[in-house]
N, C-alpha and C positions, 0 to 999 in steps of 0.2 A: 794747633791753636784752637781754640773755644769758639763754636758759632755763636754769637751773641743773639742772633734771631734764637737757635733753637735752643739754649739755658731762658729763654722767655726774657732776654735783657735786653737795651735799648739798640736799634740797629740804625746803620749809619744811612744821610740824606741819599746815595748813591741807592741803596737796596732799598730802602725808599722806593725810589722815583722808579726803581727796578721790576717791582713788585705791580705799580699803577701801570706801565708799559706790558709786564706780561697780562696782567686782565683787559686792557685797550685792545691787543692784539689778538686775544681770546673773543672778545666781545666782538673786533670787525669779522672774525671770521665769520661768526655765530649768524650775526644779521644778513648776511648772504643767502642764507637757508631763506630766508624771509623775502628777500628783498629779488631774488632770482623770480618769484611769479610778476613781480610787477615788467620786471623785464620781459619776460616769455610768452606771455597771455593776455586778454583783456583783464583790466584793472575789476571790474566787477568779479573774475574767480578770485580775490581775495576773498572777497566780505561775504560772499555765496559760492560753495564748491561745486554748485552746481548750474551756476550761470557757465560755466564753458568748459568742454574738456568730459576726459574720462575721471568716472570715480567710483573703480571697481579695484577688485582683488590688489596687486601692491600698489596702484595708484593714491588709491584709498589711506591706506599702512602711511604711506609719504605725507599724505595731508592730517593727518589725527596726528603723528607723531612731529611733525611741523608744528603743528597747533600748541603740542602740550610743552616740546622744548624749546621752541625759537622764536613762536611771534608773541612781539612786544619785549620778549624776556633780554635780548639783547640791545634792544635799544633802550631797554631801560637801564640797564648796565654803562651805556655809552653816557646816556643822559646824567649819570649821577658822577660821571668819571669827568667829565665836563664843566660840572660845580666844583669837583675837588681839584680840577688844574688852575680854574679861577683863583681860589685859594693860595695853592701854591707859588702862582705867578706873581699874583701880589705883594704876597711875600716875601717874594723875593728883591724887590725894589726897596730901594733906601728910602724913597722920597714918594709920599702919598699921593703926591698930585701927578707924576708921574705915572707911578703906578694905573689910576684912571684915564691917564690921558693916552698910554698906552694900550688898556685895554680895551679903551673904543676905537682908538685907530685898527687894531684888531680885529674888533667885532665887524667895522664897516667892512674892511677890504674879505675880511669873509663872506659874510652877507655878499657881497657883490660874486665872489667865485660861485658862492653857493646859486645867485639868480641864473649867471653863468652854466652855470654848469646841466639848471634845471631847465632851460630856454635850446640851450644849444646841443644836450647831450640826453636827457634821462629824467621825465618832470619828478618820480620817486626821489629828489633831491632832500636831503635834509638839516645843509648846513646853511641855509638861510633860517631856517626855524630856528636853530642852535645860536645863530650871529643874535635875533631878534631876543629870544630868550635869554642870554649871555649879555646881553646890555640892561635888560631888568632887573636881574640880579644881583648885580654886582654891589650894589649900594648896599644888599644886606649882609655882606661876608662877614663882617663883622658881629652877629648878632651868634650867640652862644649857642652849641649844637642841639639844647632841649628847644630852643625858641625856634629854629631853620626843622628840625624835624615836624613839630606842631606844624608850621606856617607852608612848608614842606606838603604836608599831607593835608592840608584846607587848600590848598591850590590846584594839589588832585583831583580831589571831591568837587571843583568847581563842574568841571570836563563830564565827569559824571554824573551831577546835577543835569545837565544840561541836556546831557543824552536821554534819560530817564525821562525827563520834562518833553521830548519831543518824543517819544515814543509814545507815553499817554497822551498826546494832542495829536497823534498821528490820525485819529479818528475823526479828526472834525479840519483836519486842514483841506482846503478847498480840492475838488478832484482833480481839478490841471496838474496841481504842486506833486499833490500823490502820485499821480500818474508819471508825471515829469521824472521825481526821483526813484521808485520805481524800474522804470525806462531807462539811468542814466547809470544807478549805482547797484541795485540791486538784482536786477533781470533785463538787461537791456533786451530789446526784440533781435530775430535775426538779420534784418538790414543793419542794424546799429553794431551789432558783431560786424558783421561782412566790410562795413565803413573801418571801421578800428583798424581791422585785420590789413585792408589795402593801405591803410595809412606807413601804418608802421613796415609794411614790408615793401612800402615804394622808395623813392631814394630821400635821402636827406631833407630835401626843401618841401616835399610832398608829405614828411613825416613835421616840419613846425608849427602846423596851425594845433592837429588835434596835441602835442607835448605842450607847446606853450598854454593851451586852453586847460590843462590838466594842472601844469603848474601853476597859474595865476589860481587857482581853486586852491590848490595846498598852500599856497601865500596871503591868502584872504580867509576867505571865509572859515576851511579846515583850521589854519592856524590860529584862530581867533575864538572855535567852537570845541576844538580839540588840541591843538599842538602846544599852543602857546601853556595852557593850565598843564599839562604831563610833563612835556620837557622841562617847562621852569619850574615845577614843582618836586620832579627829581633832580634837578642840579641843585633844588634849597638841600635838599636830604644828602645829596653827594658831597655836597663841603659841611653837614654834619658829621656823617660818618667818616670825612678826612679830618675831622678834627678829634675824632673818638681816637683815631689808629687806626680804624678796622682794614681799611687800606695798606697799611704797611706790613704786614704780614708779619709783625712784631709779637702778636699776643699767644699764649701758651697753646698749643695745638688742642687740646681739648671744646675751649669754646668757640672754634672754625670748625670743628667737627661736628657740634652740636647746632650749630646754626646751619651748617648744609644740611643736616638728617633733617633738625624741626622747619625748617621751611622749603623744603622741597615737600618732604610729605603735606606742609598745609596748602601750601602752592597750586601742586598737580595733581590735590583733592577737590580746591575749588573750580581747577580749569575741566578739571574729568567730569565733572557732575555739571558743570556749564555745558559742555562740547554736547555731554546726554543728552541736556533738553535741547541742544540745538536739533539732533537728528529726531530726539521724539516729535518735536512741534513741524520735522519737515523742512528744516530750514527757512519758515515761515520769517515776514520782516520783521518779527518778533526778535528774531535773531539779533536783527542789527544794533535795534536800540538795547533792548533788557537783555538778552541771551552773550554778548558784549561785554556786559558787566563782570562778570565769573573770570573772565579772560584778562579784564582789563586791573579789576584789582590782583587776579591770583599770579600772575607775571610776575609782583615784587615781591614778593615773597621769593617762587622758584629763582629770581633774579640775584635774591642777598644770597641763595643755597649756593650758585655758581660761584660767587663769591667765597664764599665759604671754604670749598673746592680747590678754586685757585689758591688760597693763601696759602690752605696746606700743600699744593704743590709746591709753592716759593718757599716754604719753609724745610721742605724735602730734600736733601743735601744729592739725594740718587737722582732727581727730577730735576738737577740745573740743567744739563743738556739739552732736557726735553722743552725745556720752556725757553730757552734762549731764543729759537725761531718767534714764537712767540712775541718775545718783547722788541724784535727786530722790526715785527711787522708793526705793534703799540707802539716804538719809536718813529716811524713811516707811516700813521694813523691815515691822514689826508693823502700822502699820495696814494697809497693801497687803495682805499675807497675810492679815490677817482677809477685807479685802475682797473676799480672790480666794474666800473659802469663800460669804460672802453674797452674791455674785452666780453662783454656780455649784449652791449649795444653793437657790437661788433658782428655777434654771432646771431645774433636773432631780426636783428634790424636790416631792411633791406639794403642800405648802401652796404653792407656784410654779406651774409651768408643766408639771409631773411629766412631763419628760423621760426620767426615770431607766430605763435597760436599752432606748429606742428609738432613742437616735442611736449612730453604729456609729464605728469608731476616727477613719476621716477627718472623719466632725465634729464631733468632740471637739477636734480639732485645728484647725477650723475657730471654735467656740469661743474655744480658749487664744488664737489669734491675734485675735480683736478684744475678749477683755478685756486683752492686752497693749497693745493700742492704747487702750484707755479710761487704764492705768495710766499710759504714757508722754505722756498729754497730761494728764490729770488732776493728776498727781504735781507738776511744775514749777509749774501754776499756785496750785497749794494753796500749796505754800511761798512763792511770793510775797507770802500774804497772809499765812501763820502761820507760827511760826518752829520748829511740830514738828507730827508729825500727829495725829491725836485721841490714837490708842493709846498712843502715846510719850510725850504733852503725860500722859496716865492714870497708864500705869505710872512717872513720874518725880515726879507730883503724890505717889502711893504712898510710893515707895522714899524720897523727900526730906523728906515730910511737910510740905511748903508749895508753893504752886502757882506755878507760874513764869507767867512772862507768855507768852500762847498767842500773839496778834495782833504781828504786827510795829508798829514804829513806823512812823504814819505821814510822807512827806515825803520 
């Protein structure tokens, strides 16, 4: 029988929604890479590789090659996949007013997991960003995919405005403030390390002051200066491009091919030449505001290449196998992500194994790589037996107000 994907014909809503699960599940793995320093280390080695830690010989290799594959690129992959579920979901409802009253019941009871989750497990939370931003947008799903790409990419640019504006007034802002941020985000002192370090490797209750203090920052201010304009700016673009197809892995394999070559090469042209002047200037706070920029726009680009990528795997008849793990775990989105923080707070956090600030970049990435392997075997067999995963089975019990059936049928 004829693939209909690969003759370039119309493929059915099943390979569909097929195609969006193996990229969801491609993309949680991807943002592990990323999201494993916030776990492991003080939050300042993000934004400076040299506020803590080694950063020599394969340390080094771990963090440049982090830089130019994985940060931002993944969560902007998530961010756009998030617009096009909007979409979907909607669409799926007979009844429009429904439809909205569904998806803020939705948004709330997420928002609440996500404050949850940032309070009581892991302040790197991101699905209260997601809840907040997913209530903004919804109102414009509607609007044609040239006018959500435009309004899309002015929402970007807001974030970036903003950053750019405070980097040139960093010279005249008062010296407490300078000094303050400085001291908080970008070079803490060593009492300020030494504080972090007993936080996080003491137990539980001794670890909620300085997590909750982190996450009210990424709820407030972060989200307001940065989150709110990226996230919701990519989910306008991600129910454009669900509206194009480019999502469904439908279109002729040639222009996936040409969209992963031309935009990873303009991508991890603009991230390489950014990452350079970070090390030429010293990693100077030049870095954070303008040095930022290179990274923050060149990420969507290498973001649409991975894209690119995936579809020609889904459209690969030799490559089903390999991607089914995949969309097991894109199927299990939310519980996976929970699970990446319970086994990672597990390991590094003092009521664990208090790892926290002694494993160095390479193994952290020694880490990511065998809870990627727990996810990718875990993932497929869970769905064998259940037809959602706890989270999802939770948040849909919530949102619908009656409980669906968890267990597959057996036979």
């Amino acid at each position: 029988m004829t693939d209909p994907a690969a003759a370039g014909g119309p493929v059915s809503q099943a390979a569909r929604i097929d195609s969006l699960d193996v990229l969801r599940g491609f993309a949680l793995l991807g943002i592990l890479a990323v999201n494993i320093q916030y776990f492991a280390m003080p939050d300042a080695a993000y934004f400076n590789p040299h506020a803590y830690g080694d950063l020599q010989g394969a340390n080094l290799q771990v963090f440049v090659w982090t830089r130019l594959l994985a940060d931002q690129k993944f969560m902007t992959i998530f961010s756009m996949l998030f617009g096009a579920g909007i979409v979907l979901m909607a669409g799926r409802a007979a009844d429009p007013g429904e439809a909205r009253s569904r998806h803020y019941r939705r948004m709330a009871w997420l928002g609440l997991i996500g404050l949850l989750h940032a309070h009581l497990l892991w302040a790197g939370d991101i699905l209260f960003l997601y809840a907040v931003c997913g209530a903004l947008v919804f109102p414009l799903r509607r609007l044609s995919p040239g006018a959500l790409l435009a309004l899309g990419a002015a929402t970007i640019g807001v974030a970036s405005a903003l950053s750019l504006a405070g980097g040139a007034a960093l010279p005249n802002w008062p010296e407490a403030a300078r000094a303050e941020f400085i001291n908080t985000i970008w070079q803490p002192p060593p009492a300020a390390v030494d504080a972090d370090l007993a936080a996080y490797r003491g137990g539980w209750l001794e670890q909620l002051p300085a997590r909750s203090a982190t996450a009210f920052a990424f709820e407030t201010l972060i989200l307001l200066t940065w989150g709110l304009w990226r996230a919701g700016g990519l989910m306008l673009i991600g129910m454009a491009l669900f509206k194009l197809d480019v999502f469904d892995a439908q279109r002729p394999r040639r222009p996936y091919g040409a969209l992963a070559g031309a935009a990873l090469f303009l991508g991890l042209s603009i991230d390489s030449y950014g990452l350079a002047l970070d090390f030429r200037y010293g990693w100077d706070i030049w870095s954070f505001f303008q040095g930022e920029q290179f990274n923050y726009w060149g990420s969507i680009p290498v973001s649409l290449g991975y894209v690119g990528l995936v579809m020609l795997a889904c459209r690969t008849p030799a490559l089903r196998g390999a991607t089914r793990p995949f969309a097991a775990i894109g199927q299990t989105a939310l519980s996976n992500y929970l699970l990446q923080t319970v086994i990672c707070t597990t390991l590094f956090y003092g009521h664990g194994l208090g790892w926290y600030g002694s494993v160095d970049r390479l193994g952290q990435i020694g880490v990511v790589a065998a809870v990627w392997v727990v996810q990718l075997i875990a993932s497929p067999l869970w769905l064998r037996r259940f037809r959602f995963g706890p989270a999802e089975w939770t948040l849909r019990t919530l949102t619908y107000g009656s409980r669906p059936a968890l267990r597959r049928a057996e036979g």
